[in-house]
Every structure is written in C-alpha cells, then in structure tokens.
MARDO-532497 format. One record per residue: residue in three letters; chain; z negated, y, x of N, C-alpha, C, O in turn; residue number from 1. Coordinates in nm, 4 decimals. Layout:
BEGIN
R_ALA_A_Z_Y_X_Z_Y_X_Z_Y_X_Z_Y_X_NUM $
...
//
This chain:
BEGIN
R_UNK_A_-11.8008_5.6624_10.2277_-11.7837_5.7295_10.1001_-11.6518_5.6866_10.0329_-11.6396_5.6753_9.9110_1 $
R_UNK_A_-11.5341_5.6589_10.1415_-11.4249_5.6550_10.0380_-11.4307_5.4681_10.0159_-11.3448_5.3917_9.9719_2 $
R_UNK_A_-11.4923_5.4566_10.0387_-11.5372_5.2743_10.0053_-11.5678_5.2364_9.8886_-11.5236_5.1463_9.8173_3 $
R_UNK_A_-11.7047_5.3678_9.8649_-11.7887_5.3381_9.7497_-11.6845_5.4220_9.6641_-11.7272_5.4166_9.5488_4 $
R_UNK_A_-11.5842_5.4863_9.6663_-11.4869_5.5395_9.5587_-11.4257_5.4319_9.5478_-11.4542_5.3476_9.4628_5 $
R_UNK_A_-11.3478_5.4220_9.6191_-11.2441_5.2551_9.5872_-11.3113_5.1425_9.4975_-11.2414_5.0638_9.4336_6 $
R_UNK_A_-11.4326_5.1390_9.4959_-11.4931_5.0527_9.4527_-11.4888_5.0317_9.3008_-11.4923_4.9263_9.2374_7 $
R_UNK_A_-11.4776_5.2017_9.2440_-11.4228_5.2180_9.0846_-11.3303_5.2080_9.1002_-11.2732_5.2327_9.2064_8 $
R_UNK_A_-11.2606_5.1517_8.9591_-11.1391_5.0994_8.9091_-11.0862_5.2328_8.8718_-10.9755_5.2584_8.9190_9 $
R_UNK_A_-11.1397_5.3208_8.7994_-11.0714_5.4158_8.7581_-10.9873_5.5081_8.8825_-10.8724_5.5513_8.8911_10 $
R_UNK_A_-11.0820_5.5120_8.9524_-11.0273_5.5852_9.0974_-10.9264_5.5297_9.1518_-10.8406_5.5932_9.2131_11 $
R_UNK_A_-10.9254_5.3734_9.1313_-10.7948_5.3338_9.2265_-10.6819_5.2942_9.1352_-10.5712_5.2644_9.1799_12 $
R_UNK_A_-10.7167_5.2943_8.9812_-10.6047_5.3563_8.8614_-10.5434_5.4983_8.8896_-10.4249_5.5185_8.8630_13 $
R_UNK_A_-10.6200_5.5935_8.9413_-10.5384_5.7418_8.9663_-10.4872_5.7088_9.0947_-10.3643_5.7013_9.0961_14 $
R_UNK_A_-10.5542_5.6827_9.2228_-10.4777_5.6784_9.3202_-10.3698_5.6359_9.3435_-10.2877_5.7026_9.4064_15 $
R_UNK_A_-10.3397_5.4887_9.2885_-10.2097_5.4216_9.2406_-10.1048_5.4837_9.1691_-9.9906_5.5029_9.2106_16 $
R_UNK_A_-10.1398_5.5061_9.0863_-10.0488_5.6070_8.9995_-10.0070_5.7325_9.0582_-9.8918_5.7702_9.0364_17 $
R_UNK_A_-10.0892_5.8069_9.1341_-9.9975_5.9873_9.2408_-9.9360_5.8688_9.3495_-9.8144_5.8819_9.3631_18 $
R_UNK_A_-9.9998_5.7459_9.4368_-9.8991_5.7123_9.5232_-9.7708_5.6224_9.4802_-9.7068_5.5579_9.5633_19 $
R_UNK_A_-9.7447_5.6246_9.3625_-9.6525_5.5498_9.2719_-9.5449_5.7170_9.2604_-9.4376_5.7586_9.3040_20 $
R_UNK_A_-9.6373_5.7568_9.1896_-9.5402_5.8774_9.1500_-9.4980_5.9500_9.2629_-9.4032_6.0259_9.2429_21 $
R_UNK_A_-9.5561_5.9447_9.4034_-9.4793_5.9870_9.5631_-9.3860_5.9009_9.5994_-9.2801_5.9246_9.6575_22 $
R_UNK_A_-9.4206_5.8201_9.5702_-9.3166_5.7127_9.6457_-9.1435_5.7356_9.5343_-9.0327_5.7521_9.5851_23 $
R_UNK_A_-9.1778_5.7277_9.3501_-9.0444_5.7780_9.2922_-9.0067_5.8724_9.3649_-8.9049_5.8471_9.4294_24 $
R_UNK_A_-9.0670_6.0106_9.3845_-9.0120_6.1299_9.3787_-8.9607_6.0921_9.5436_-8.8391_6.0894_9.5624_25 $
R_UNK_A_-9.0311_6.0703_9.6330_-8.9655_6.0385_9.7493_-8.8063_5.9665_9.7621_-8.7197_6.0186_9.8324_26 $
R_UNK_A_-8.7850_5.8523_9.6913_-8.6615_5.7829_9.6527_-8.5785_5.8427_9.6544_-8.4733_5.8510_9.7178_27 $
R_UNK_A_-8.6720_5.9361_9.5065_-8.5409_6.0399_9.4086_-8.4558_6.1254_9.5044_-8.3337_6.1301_9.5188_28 $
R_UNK_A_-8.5856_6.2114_9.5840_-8.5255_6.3119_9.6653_-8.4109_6.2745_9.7726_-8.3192_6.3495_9.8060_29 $
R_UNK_A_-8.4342_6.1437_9.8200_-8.4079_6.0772_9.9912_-8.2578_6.0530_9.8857_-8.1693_6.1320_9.9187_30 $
R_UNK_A_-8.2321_5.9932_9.8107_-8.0808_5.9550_9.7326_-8.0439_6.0989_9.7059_-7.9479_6.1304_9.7763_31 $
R_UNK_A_-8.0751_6.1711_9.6494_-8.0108_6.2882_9.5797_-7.9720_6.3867_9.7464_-7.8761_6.4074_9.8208_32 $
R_UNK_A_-8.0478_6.4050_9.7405_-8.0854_6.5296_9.8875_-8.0284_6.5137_10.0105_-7.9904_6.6004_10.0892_33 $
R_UNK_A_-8.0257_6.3736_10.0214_-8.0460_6.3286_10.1716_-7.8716_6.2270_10.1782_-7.7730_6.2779_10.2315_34 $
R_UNK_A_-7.8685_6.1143_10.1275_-7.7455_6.1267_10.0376_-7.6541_6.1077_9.9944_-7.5647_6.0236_10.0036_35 $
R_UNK_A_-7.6878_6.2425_9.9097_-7.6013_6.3069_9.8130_-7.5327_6.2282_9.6777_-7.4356_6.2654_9.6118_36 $
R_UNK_A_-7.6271_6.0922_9.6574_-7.5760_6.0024_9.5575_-7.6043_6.0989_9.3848_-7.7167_6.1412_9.3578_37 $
R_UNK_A_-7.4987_6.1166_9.2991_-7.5490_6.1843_9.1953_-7.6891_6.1633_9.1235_-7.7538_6.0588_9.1292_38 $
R_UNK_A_-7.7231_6.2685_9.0610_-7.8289_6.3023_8.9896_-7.8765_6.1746_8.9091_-7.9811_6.1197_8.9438_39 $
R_UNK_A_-7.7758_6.1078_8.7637_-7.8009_6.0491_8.7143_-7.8454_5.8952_8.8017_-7.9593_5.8533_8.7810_40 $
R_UNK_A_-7.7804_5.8386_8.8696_-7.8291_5.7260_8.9908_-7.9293_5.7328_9.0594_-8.0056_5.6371_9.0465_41 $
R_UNK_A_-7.9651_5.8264_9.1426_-8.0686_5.8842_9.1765_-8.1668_5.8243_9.0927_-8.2410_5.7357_9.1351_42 $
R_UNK_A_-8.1716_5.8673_8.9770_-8.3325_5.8924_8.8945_-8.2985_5.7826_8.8801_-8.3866_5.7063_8.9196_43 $
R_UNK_A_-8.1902_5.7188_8.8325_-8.2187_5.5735_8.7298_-8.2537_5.4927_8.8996_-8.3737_5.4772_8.8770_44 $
R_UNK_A_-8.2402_5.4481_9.0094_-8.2858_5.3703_9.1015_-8.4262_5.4216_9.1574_-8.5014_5.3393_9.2096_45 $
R_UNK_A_-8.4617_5.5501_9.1482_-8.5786_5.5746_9.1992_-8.6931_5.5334_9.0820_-8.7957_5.4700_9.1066_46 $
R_UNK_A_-8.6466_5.5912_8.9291_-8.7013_5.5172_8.8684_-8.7702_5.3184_8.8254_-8.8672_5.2582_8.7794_47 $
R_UNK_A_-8.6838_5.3049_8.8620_-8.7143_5.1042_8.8941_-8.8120_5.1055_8.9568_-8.9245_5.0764_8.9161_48 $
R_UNK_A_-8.7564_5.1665_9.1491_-8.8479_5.1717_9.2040_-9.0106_5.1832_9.1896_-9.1055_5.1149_9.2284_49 $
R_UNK_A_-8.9920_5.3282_9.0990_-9.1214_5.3577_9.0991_-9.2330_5.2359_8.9769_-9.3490_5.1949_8.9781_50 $
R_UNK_A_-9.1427_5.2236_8.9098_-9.1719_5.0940_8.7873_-9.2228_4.9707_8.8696_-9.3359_4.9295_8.8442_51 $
R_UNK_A_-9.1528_4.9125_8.9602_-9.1517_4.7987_9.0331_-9.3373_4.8232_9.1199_-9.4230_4.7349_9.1232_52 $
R_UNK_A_-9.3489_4.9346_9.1661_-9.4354_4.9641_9.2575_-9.5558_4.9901_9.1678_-9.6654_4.9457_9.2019_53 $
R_UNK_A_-9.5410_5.0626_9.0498_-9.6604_5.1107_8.9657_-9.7310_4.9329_8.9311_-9.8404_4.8765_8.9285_54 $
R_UNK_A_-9.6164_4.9079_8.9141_-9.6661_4.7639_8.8212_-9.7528_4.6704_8.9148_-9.8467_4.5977_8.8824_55 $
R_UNK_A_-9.6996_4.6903_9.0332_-9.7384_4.5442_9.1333_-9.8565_4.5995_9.1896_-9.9489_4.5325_9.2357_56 $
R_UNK_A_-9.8499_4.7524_9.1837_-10.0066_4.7980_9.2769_-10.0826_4.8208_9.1508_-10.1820_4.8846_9.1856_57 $
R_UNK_A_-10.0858_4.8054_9.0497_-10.1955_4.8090_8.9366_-10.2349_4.7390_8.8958_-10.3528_4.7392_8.8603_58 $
R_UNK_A_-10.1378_4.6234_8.8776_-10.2130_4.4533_8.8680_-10.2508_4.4161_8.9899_-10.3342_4.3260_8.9803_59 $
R_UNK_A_-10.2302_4.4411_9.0875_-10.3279_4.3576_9.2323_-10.4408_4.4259_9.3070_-10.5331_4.3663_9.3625_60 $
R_UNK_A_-10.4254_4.5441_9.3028_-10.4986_4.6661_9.3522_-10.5986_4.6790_9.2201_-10.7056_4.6180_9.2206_61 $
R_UNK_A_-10.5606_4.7579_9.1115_-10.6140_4.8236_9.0722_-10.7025_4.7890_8.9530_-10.7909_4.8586_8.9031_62 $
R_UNK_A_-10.6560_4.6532_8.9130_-10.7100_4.5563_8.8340_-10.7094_4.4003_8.8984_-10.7251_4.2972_8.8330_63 $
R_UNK_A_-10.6934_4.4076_9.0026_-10.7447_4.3316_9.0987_-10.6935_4.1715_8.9657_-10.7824_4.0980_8.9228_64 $
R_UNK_A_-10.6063_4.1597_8.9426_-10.5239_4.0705_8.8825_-10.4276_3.9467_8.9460_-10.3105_3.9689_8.9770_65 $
R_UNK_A_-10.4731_3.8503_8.9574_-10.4225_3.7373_9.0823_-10.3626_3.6494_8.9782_-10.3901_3.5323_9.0043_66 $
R_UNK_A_-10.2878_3.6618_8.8652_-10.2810_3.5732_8.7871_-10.0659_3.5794_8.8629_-9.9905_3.6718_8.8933_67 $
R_UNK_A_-10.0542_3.4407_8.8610_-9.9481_3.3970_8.9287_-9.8381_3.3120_8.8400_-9.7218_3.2839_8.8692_68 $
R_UNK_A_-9.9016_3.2858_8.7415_-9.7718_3.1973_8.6603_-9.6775_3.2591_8.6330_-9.6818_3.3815_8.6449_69 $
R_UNK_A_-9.5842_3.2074_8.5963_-9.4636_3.2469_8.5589_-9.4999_3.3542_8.3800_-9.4800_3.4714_8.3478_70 $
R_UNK_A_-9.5447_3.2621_8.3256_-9.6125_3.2913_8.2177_-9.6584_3.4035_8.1762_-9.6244_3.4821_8.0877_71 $
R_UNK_A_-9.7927_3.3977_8.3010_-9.8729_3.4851_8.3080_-9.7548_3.6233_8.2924_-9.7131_3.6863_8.1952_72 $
R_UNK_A_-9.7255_3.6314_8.4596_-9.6572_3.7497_8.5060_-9.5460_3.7866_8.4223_-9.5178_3.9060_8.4319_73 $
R_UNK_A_-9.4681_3.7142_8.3362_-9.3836_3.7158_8.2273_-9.4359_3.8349_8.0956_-9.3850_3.9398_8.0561_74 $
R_UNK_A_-9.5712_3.7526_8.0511_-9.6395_3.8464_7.9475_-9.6650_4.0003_8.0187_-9.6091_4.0921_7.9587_75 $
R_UNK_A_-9.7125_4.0230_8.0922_-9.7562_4.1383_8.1818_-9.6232_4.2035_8.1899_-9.6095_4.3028_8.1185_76 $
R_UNK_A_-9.5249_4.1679_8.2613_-9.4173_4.2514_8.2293_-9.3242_4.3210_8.1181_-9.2505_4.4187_8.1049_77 $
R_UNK_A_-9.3788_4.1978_8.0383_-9.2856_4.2719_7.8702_-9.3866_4.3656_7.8333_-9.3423_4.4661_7.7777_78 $
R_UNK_A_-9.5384_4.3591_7.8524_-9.6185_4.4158_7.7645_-9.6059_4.5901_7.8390_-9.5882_4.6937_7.7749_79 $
R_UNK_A_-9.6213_4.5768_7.9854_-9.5859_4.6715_8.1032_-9.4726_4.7708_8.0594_-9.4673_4.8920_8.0806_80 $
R_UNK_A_-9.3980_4.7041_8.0043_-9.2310_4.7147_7.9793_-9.2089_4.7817_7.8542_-9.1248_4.8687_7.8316_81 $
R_UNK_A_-9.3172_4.7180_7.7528_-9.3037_4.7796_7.6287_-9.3972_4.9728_7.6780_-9.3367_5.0798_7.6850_82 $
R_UNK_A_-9.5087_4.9565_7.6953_-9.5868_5.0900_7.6969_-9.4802_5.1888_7.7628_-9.4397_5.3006_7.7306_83 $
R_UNK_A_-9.4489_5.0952_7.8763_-9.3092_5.2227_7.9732_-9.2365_5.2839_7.8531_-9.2475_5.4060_7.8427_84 $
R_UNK_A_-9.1637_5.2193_7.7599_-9.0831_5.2422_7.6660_-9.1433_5.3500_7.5734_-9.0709_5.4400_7.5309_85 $
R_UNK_A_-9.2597_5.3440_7.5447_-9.3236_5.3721_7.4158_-9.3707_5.5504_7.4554_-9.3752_5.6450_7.3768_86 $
R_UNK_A_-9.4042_5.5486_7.6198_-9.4654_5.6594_7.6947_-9.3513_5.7588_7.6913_-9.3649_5.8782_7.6645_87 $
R_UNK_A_-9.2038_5.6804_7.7299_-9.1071_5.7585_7.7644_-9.0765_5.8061_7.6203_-9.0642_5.9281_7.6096_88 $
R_UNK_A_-9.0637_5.7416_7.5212_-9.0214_5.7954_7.4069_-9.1211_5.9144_7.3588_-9.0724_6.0171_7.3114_89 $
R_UNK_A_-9.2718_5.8973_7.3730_-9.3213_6.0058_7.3605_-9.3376_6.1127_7.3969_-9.3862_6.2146_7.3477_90 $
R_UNK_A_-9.2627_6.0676_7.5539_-9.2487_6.2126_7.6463_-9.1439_6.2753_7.5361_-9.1688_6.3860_7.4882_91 $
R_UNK_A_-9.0549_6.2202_7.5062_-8.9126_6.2944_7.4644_-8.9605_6.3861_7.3272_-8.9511_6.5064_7.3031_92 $
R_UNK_A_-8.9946_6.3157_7.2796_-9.0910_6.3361_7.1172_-9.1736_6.5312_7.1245_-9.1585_6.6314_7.0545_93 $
R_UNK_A_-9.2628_6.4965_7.2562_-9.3461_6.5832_7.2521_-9.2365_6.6750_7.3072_-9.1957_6.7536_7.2217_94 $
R_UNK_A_-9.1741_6.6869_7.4347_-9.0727_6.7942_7.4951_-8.9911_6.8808_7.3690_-9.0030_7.0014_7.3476_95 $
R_UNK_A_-8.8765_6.7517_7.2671_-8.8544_6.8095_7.1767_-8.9011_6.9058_7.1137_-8.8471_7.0145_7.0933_96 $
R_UNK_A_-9.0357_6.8580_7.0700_-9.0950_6.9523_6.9258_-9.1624_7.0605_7.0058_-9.2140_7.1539_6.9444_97 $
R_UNK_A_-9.1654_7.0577_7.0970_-9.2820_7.1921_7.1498_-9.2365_7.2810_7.2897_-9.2782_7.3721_7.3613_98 $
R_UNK_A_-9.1289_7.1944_7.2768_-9.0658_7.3041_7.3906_-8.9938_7.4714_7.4162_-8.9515_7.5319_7.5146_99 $
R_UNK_A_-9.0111_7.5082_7.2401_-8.9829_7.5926_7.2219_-9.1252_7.6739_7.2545_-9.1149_7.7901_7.2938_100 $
R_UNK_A_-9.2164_7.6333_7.2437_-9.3392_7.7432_7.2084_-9.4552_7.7062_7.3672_-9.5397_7.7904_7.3974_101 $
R_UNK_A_-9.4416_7.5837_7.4459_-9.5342_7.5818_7.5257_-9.4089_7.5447_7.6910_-9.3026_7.5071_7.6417_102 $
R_UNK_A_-9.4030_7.5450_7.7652_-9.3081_7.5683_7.9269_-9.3136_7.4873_7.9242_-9.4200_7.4518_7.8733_103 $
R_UNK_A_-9.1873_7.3284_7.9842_-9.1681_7.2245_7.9866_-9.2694_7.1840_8.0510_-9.3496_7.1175_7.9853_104 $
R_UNK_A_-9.3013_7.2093_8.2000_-9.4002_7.1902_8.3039_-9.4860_7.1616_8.2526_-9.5289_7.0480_8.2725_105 $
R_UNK_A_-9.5539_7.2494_8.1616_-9.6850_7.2108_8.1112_-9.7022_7.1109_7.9715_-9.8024_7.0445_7.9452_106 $
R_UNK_A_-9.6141_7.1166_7.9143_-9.5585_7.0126_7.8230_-9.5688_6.8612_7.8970_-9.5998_6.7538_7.8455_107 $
R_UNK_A_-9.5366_6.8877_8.0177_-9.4982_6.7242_8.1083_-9.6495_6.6971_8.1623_-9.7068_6.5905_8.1399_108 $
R_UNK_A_-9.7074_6.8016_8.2339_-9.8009_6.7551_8.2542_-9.9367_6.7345_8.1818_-10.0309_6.6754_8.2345_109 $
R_UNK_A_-9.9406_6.8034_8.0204_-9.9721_6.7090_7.8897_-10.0053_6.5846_7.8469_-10.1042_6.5199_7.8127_110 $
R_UNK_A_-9.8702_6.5721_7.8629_-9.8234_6.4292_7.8066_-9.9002_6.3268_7.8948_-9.9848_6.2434_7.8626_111 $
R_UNK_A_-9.8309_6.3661_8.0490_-9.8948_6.2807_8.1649_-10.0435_6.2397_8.1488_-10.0987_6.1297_8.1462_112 $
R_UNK_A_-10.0912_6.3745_8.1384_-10.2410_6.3094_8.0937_-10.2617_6.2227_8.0009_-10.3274_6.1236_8.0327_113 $
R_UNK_A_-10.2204_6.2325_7.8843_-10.2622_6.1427_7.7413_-10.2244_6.0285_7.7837_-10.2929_5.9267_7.7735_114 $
R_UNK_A_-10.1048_6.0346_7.8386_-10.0453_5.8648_7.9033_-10.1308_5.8020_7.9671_-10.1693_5.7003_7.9095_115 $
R_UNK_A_-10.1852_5.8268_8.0835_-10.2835_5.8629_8.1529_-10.4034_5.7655_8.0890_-10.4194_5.6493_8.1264_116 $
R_UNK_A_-10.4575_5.8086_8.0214_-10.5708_5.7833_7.9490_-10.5426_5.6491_7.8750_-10.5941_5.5405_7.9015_117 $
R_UNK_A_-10.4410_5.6794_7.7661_-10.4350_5.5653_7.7055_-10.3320_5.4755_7.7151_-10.2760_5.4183_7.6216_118 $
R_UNK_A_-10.2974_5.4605_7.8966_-10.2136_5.3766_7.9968_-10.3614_5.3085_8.0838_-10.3289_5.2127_8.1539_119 $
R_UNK_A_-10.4797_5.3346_8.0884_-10.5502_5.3027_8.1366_-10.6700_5.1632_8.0588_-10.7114_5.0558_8.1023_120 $
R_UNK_A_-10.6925_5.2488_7.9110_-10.7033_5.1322_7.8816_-10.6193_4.9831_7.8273_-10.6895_4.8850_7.8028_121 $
R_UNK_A_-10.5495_4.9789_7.8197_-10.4207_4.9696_7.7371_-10.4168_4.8392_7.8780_-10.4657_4.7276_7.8609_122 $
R_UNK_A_-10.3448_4.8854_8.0214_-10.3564_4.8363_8.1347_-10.5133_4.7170_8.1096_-10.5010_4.5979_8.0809_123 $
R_UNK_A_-10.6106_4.7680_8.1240_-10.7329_4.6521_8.1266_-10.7176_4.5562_8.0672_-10.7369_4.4442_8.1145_124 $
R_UNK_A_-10.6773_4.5805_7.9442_-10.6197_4.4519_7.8249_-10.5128_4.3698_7.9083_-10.5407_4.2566_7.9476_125 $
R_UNK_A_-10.4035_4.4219_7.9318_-10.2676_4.3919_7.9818_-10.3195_4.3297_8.0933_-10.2697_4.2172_8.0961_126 $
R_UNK_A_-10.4030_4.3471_8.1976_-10.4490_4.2637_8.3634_-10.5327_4.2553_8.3464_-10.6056_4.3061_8.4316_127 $
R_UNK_A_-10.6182_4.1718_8.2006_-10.7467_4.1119_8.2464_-10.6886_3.9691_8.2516_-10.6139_3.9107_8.1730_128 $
R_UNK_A_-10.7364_3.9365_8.3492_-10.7331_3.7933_8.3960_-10.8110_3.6817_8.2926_-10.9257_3.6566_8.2556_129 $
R_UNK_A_-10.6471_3.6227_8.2668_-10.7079_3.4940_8.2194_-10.7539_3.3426_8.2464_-10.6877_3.2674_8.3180_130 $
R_UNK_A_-10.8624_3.3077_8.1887_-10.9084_3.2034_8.2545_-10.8503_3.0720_8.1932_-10.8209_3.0748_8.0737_131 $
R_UNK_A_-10.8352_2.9817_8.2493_-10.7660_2.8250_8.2235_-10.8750_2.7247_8.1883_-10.8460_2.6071_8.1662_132 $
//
C-alpha cells in the first residue's frame, strides 16, 4: 500500500515537504535548545538547511528530475529561489494585514496551505525535465 502511495507525485510532494519542514525545525531546535546559539542564527542556518533539503528532495524524489547541468541546476535554483522569496514575502503580507482579527497560528497555517498548492504546481514547471 505505501508503494502504490509513493507512486503519486502529489503524495511524495507532501511527504517531502513535513520531512523538510522536520528536519528545519529539528536544526532550529538542536542550535537554539541544545546549543544555545542565538535565536536569530539559529533560524537563519536551520533555514538554508531546510531550503538546501526541500530543494534536492523535490527535484530528485519528488519530481523525479535527473537533469545535471550546470545550466540546468542553475535555472532551477534561481527559479526555486525566486518562489522562496515571493512565499516569504507573502507570508509577511498576509501576517501583517490579518493578524489583528484571525491568531498568528492559524494565519501561518493558511498561508502554508495556499503555498502549498500553488508551490506544487509552479514546482512541475520548474522540474520538468528537459529534453536535448
């Protein structure tokens, strides 16, 4: 059974993404907690991390993406690089304007979804493999 799940893309788009987002928060915690490196360092190295890991298990795993050039992997990262940018700014966007009237928490996990969605197709474009 968990074969024929793996087998959708979408499934191993979410799975990637909660074991992406365990592995940040793991970082985050193990530097901050464990230690004791400040708050701001913390996030900014666990963050990479988690960037570095989202990226490499979603193009090989999850879009099953073998493209190796310099080129290639060049475009994929700015384009990767730009949505990161574009997601985070909208996190900030939405927190701003609505944080007065709806609980951050649920504000975050909002957003997460919409990202979510239109990080998914967005991704297919970004790791479809091109042919030579």
């Amino acid at each position: 059974m968990i074969q024929k799940l793996a087998q959708h893309q979408i499934i191993r788009y979410l799975f990637i993404g909660g074991l992406s987002y365990a592995i940040e928060i793991s970082v985050l915690f193990s530097l901050n907690q464990i230690l004791h490196i400040q708050p701001t360092i913390s996030v900014a190295i666990s963050f990479w991390v988690g960037f570095i890991v989202a990226y490499t298990l979603q193009k090989i795993i999850t879009f099953q993406n073998k493209e190796k050039s310099r080129r290639a992997i060049a475009k994929q990262l700015i384009g990767y690089s730009l949505l990161v940018l574009w997601n985070y700014t909208f996190t900030l966007l939405v927190v701003e304007f609505f944080h007065n009237n709806i609980p951050v928490v649920i504000l975050r996990t909002m957003v997460i979804i919409i990202t979510t969605l239109w990080n998914y197709a967005l991704y297919k474009v970004l790791f479809k493999a091109t042919t030579k």
